[in-house]
C-alpha positions as CSV (number, residue, x, y, z in Angstrom):
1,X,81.0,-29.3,32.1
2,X,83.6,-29.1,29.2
3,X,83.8,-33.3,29.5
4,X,80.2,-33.7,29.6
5,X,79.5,-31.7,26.9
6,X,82.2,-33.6,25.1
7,X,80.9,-36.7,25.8
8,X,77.3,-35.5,24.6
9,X,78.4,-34.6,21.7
10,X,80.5,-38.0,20.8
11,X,76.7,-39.5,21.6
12,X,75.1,-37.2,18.9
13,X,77.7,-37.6,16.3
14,X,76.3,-41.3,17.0
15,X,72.7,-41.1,17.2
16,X,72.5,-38.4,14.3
17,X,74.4,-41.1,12.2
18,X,74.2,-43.3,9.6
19,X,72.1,-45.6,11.8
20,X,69.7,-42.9,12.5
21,X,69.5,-42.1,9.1
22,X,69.0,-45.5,7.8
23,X,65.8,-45.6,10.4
24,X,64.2,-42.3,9.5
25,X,64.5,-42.6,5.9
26,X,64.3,-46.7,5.9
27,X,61.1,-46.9,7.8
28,X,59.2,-44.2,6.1
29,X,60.0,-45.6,2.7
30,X,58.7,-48.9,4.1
31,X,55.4,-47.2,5.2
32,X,55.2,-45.7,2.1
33,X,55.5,-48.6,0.1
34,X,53.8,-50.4,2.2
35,X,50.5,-47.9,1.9
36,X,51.0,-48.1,-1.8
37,X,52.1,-44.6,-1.5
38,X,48.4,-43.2,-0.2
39,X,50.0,-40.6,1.7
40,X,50.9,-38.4,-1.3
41,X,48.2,-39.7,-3.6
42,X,45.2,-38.7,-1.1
43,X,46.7,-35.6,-0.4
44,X,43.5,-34.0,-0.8
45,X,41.3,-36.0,0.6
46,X,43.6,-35.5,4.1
47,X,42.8,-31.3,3.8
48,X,39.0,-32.5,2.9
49,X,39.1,-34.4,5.8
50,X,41.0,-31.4,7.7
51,X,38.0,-29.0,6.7
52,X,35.2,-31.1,8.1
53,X,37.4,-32.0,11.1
54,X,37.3,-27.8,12.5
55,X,34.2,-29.3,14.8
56,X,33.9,-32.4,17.3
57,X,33.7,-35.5,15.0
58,X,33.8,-38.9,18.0
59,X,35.2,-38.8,21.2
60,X,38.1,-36.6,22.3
61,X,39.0,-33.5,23.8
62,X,39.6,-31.0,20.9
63,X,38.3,-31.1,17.1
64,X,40.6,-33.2,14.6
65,X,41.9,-29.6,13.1
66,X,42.9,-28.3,16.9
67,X,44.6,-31.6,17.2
68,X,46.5,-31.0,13.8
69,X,47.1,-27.0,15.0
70,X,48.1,-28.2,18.1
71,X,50.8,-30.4,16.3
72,X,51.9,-27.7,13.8
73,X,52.3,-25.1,16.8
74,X,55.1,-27.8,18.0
75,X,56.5,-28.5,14.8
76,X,56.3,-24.7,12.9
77,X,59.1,-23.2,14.7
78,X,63.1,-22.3,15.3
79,X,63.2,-25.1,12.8
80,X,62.0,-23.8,9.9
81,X,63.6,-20.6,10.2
82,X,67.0,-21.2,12.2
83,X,67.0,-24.7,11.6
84,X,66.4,-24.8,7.7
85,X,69.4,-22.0,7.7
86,X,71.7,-24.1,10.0
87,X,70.9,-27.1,7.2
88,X,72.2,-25.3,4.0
89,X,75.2,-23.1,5.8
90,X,76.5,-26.9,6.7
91,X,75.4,-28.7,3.9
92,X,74.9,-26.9,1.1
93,X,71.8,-26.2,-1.2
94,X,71.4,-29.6,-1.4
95,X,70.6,-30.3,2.2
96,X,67.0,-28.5,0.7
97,X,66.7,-31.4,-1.6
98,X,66.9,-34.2,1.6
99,X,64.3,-32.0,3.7
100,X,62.5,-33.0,0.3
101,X,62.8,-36.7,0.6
102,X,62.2,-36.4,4.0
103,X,59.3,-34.7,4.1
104,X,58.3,-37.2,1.4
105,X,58.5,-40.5,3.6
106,X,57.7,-38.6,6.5
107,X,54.3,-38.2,5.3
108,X,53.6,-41.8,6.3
109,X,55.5,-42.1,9.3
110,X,53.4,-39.3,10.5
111,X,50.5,-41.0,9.1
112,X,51.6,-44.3,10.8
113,X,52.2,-42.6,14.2
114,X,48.8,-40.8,14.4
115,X,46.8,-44.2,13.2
116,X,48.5,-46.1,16.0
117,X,48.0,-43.0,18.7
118,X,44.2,-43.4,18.1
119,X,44.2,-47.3,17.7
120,X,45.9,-47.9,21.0
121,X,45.1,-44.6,23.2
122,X,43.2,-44.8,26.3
123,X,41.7,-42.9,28.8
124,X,43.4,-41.3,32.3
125,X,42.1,-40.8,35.8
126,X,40.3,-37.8,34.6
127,X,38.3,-39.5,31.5
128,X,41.0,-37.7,28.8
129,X,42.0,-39.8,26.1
130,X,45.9,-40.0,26.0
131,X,48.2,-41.7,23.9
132,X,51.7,-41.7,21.5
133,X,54.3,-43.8,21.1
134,X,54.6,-44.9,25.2
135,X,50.5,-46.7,24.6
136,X,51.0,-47.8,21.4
137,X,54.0,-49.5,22.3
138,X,52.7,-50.8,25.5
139,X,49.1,-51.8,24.3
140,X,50.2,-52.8,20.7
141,X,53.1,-54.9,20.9
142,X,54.5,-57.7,23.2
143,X,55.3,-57.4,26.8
144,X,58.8,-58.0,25.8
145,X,59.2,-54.8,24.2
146,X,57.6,-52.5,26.8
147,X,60.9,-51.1,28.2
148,X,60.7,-48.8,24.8
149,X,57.6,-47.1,25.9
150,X,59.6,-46.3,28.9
151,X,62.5,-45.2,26.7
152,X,60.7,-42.7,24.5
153,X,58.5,-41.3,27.6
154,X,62.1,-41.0,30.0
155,X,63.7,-39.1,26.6
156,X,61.0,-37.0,25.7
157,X,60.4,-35.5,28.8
158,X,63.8,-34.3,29.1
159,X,63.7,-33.5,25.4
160,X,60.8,-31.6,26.1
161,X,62.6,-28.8,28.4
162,X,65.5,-28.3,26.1
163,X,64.1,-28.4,22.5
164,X,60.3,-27.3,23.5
165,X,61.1,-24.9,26.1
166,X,64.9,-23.3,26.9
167,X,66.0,-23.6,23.0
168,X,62.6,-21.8,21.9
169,X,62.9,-19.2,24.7
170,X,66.4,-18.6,24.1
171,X,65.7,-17.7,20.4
172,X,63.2,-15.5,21.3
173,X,64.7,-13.0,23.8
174,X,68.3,-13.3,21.9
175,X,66.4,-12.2,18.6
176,X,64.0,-9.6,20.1
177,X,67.2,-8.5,21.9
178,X,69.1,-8.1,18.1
179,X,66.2,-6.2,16.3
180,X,64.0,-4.1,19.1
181,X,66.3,-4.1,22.2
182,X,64.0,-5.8,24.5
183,X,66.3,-7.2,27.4
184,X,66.2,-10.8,28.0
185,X,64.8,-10.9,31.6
186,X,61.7,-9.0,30.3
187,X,61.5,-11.1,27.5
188,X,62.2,-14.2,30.1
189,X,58.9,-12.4,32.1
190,X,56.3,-12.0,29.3
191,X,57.2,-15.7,27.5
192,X,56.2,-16.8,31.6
193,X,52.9,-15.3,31.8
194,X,51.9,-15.8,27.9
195,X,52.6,-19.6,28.6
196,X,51.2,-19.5,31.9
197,X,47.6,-18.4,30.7
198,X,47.3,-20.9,28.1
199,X,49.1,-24.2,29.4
200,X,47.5,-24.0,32.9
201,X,44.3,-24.8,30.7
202,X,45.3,-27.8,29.6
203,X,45.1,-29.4,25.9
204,X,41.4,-28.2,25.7
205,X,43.0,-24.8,25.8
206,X,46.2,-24.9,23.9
207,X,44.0,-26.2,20.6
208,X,41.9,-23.1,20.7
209,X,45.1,-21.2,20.8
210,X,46.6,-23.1,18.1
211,X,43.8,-23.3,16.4
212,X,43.8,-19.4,15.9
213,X,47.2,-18.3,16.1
214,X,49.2,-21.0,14.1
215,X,47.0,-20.5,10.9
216,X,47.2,-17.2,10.8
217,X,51.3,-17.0,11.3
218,X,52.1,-19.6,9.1
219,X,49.8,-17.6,6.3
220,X,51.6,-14.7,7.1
221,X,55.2,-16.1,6.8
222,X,54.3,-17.7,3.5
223,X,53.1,-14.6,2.3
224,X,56.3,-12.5,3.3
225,X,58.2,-15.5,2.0
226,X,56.3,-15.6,-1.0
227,X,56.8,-12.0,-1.9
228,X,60.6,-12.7,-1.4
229,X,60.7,-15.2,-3.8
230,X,58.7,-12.9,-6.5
231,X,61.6,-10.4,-6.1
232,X,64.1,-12.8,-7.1
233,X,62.1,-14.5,-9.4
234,X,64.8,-14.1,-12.2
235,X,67.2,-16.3,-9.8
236,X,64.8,-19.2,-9.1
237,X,65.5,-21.5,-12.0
238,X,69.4,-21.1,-11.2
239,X,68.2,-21.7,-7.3
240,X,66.5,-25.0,-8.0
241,X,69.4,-26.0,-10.3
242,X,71.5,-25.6,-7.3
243,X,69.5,-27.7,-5.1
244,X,69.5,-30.8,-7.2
245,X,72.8,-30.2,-8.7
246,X,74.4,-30.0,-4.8
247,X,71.7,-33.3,-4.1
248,X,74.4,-35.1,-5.2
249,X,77.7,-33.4,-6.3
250,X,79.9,-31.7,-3.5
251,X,79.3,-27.9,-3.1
252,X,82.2,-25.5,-3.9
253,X,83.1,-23.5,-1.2
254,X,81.8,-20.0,-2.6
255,X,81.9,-16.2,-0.8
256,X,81.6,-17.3,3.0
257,X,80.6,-20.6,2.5
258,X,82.9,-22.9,2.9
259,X,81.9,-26.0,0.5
260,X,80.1,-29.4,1.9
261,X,80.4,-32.7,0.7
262,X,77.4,-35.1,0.1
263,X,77.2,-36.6,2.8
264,X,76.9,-33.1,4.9
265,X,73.8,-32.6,2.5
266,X,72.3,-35.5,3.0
267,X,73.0,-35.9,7.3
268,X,71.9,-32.3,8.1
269,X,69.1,-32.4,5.4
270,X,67.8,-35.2,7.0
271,X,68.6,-34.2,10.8
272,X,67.1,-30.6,10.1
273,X,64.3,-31.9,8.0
274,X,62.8,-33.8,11.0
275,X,64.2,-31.1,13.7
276,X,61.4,-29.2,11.7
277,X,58.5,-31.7,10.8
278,X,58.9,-34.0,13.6
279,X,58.4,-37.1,11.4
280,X,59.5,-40.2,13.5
281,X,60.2,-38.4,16.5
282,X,56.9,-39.4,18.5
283,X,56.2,-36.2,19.6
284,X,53.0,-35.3,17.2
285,X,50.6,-38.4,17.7
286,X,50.6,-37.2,21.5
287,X,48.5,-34.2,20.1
288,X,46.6,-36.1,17.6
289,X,45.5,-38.9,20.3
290,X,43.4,-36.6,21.9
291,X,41.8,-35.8,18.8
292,X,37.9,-36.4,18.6
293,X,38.0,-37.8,15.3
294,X,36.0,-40.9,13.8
295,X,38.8,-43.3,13.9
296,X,42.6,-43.9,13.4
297,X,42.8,-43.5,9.7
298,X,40.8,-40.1,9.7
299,X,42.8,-38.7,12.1
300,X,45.7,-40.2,10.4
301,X,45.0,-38.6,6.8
302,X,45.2,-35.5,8.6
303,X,48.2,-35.8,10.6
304,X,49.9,-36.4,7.8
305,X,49.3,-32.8,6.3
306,X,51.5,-31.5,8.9
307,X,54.8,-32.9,7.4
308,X,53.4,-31.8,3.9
309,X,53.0,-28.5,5.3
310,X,55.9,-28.0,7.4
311,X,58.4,-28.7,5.3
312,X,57.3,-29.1,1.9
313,X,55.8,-25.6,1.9
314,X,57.0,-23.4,5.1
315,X,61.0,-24.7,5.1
316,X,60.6,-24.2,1.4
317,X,60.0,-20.9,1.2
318,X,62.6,-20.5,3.7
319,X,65.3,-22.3,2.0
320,X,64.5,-21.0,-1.6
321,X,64.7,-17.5,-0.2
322,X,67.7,-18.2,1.2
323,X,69.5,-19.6,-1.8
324,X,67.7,-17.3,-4.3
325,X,68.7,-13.9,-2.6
326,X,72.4,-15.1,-2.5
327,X,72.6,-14.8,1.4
328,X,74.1,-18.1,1.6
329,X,77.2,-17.5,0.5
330,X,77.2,-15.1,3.1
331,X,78.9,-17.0,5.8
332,X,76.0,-16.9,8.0
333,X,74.1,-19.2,9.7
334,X,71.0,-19.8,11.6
335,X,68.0,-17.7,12.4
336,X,70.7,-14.5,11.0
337,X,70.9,-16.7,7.8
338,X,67.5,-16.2,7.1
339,X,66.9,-12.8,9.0
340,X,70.0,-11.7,6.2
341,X,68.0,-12.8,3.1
342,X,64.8,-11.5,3.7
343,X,66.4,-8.0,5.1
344,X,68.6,-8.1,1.6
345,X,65.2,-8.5,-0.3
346,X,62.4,-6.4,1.6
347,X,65.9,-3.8,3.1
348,X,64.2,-2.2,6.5
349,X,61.5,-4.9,6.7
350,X,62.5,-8.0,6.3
351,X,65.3,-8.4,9.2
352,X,62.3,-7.2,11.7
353,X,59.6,-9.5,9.7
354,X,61.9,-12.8,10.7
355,X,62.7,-11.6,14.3
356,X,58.6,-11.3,14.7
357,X,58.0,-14.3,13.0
358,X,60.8,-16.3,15.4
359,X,59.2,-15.0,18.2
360,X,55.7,-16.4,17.6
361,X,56.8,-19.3,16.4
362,X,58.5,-20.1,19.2
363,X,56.0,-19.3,21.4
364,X,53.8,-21.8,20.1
365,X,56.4,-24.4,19.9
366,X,56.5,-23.9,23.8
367,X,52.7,-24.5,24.1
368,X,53.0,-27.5,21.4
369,X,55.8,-29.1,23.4
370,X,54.4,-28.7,26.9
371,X,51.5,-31.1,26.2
372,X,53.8,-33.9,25.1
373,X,56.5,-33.8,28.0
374,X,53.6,-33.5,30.2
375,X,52.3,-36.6,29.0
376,X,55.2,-38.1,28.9
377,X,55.8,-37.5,32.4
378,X,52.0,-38.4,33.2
379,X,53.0,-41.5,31.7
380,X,55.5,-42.6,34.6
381,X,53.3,-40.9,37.4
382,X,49.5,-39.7,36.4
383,X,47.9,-37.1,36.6
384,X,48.8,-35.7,39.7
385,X,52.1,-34.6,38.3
386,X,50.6,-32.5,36.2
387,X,50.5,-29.3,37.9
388,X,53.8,-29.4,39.4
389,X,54.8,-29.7,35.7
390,X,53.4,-26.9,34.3
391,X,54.7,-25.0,37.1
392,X,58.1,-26.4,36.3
393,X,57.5,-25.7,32.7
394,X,56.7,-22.0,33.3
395,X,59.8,-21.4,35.4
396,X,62.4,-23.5,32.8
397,X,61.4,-20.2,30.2
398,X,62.9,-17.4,32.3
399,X,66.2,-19.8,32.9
400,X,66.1,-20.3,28.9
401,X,65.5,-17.0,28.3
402,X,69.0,-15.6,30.2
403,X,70.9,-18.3,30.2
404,X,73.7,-20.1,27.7
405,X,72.5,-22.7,26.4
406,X,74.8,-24.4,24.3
407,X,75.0,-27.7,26.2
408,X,71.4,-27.4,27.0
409,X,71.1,-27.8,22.9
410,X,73.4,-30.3,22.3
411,X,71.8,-32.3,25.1
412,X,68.5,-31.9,23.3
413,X,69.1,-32.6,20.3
414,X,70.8,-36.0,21.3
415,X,67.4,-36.9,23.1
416,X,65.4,-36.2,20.1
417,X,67.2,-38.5,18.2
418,X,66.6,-41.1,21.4
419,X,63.0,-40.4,21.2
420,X,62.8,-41.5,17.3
421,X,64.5,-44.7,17.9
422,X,61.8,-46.4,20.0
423,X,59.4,-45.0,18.2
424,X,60.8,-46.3,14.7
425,X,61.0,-49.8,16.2
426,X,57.6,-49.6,17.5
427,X,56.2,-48.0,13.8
428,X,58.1,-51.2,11.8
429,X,56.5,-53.6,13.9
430,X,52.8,-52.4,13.8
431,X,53.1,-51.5,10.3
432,X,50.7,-54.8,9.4
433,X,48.3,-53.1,11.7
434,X,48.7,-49.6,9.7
435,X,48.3,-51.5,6.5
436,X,44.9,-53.6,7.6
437,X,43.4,-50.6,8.9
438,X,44.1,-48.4,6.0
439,X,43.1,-51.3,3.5
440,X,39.6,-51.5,5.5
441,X,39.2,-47.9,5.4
442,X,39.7,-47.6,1.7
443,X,37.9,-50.7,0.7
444,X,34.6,-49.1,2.5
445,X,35.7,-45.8,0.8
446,X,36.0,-44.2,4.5
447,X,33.1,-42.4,4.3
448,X,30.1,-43.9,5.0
449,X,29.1,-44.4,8.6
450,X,29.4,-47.9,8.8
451,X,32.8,-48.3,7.3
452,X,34.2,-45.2,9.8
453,X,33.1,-47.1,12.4
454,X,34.2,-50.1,11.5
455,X,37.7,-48.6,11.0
456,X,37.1,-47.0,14.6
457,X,37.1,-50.8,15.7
């Protein structure tokens, strides 16, 4: 196992790279460019957009805001709690500043994937529109690039049981564990059936969940977060000066932290920042395909929100909290990282606030994450692998929940790099297909009838 794990690990120091870097950031500045940068300028005709979309707007199985909930449960998780931690213990303050810029192109990478999921999805043996990266690859581009589809669909459903499942059940029962002493096996027991009575209703049922529950705990974070940041309101000016100056200059090794150089902010800014949001993965326009929306670019103005949101407000919060309650200097790391700053700020609270928080967030990650590896596996053999999969799904929490599982990360996180390279390839070449549509859609104003369903076209 030791050799295996070692030769995982030589493949993520690869795949987390310069090379994977270079995509990420490359092909989201592209988009962005390319769209004349209309993912941050119609910011708010996206959440006008998202308001109308709470009901049935064309053909799908859940409303356009279910299908953005549905993505959010995925994407609000580990990530922006553990994972935004993880960033600046290894990085610095500065890594905060690349979630930034990621966030930033990632807007129209998101926006890219979800235009192309509706474009190019199609309908299975049971009349449910599916789609991603695996249909838009294989009904958008050449024959001769098919073998990606293949690619992201083989990746993600493995990704799917390590970074959507084990990873997120692990947190849970280890943190609930920490704060209220709840052992692991029950922990392992409860996740089962919670999952169990919303997954074995399909996607119809997992957007009414996150439709409900993910609003309401992101809300409830930001305003915990929120209040943190009022507390040490005197330290946020010397917090963001910290985030730019360490953008760019080397950190000094200060209290527990041991100092970063650049390039540690800018790697795990940028490999944390899409751990979180998801941009460029693939793993969001699987939810938004099934989205009854009016075309590609509505559902596309909306999708994008969810990197806006994500990380440009939740991680945030988390990261300024973090830096502005001088916890990172702590020597700290992870989910405690964050658990310690709030608990310093709100003292009796806050370390019980995060462990809830965590646990919910995880929870819907697990929901989020099902639908795409079961699609992904549907992909290679229909539908009648579904309910063997969810079966399988519901079993992988109890092992996540007991088990170690350090190689099980590591192995995950190596795939969800695997998954964004495809999916970048395919995103570069349909971008004259992202930029027509949009163009059309804009040029009609995308609101009257005619032009949405021209755009639909």
């Amino acid at each position: 196992m030791e050799a295996l794990s070692s030769i995982v690990g030589e493949i993520n120091s690869v795949v987390w790279g310069p090379l994977m870097l270079v995509l990420i950031l490359g092909v989201g500045f592209f988009l962005q460019v390319g769209l004349k940068f209309m993912p941050i300028l119609k910011l708010g005709t996206g959440f006008g957009l998202l308001f109308k979309g709470r009901t049935d707007q064309g053909e799908g199985q859940i409303s356009p805001f279910n299908a953005l909930m549905t993505s959010l449960s995925a994407t609000i998780g580990t990530g922006n709690i553990a994972g935004v931690a993880t960033a600046i213990f290894l990085g610095g303050p500065g890594a905060l500043f690349w979630m930034w810029m990621t966030a930033l192109v990632g807007m129209a990478t998101k926006y890219a994937e979800a235009v192309c999921a509706v474009k190019y999805r199609e309908t299975d043996e049971l009349g449910n529109f599916v789609g991603g990266p695996m249909y838009y690859i294989k009904n958008g581009l050449a024959a001769h690039w098919h073998w990606l589809a293949w690619a992201f669909a083989l990746f993600g459903a493995i990704a799917a049981f390590g970074i959507g499942n084990g990873v997120q059940a692990n947190g849970v029962a280890h943190v609930l564990e920490a704060n209220f002493g709840l052992n692991t096996s029950v922990t392992g027991v409860i996740l089962m059936v919670l999952t169990a009575a919303v997954i074995l209703g399909g996607i119809t049922r997992i957007g009414a969940v996150a439709g409900k529950l993910v609003p309401f705990m992101a809300i409830c974070y930001i305003v915990a977060g929120l209040l943190v940041l009022l507390i040490n309101i005197g330290a946020i000016g010397e917090t963001l000066g910290l985030v730019f100056t360490y953008a760019f200059t080397p950190s000094a090794a200060q209290g527990g932290f041991a100092g970063a150089a650049v390039w540690a902010a800018i790697r795990f800014g940028v490999a944390r920042g899409v751990f979180s949001n998801e941009a460029g993965l693939g793993s969001a326009p699987i939810a938004h395909a099934a989205a009854s929306t009016k075309g590609p670019v509505n559902q596309g103005l909306i999708a994008m929100l969810g990197t806006f949101i994500d990380t440009l407000i939740v991680c945030s919060i988390t990261g300024l909290a973090i830096i502005s309650s001088g916890a990172w200097t702590s020597g700290e790391s992870g989910a405690a990282l964050t658990s310690l700053a709030f608990e310093t700020s709100l003292p009796g609270v806050g370390g019980y606030l995060i462990a809830i928080a965590l646990s919910i967030f995880a929870f819907t990650t697990i929901l989020g994450w099902s639908f795409y590896g079961e699609k992904c596996v549907g992909f290679f053999f229909g539908y009648r692998a579904l309910v063997p999969y969810r079966i399988l799904w519901i079993a992988m929490i109890y092992f996540g929940a007991t088990a170690d599982l350090g190689f099980i990360w590591l192995l995950a996180d190596t795939l969800n790099a695997m998954m964004a390279i495809p999916n970048l390839i395919a995103l570069a070449l349909l971008s004259p297909v992202v930029f027509a549509l949009t163009k059309e859609f804009f040029a009609t104003n995308g609101a009257s009838e005619e032009g949405e369903k021209n755009t639909a076209e």
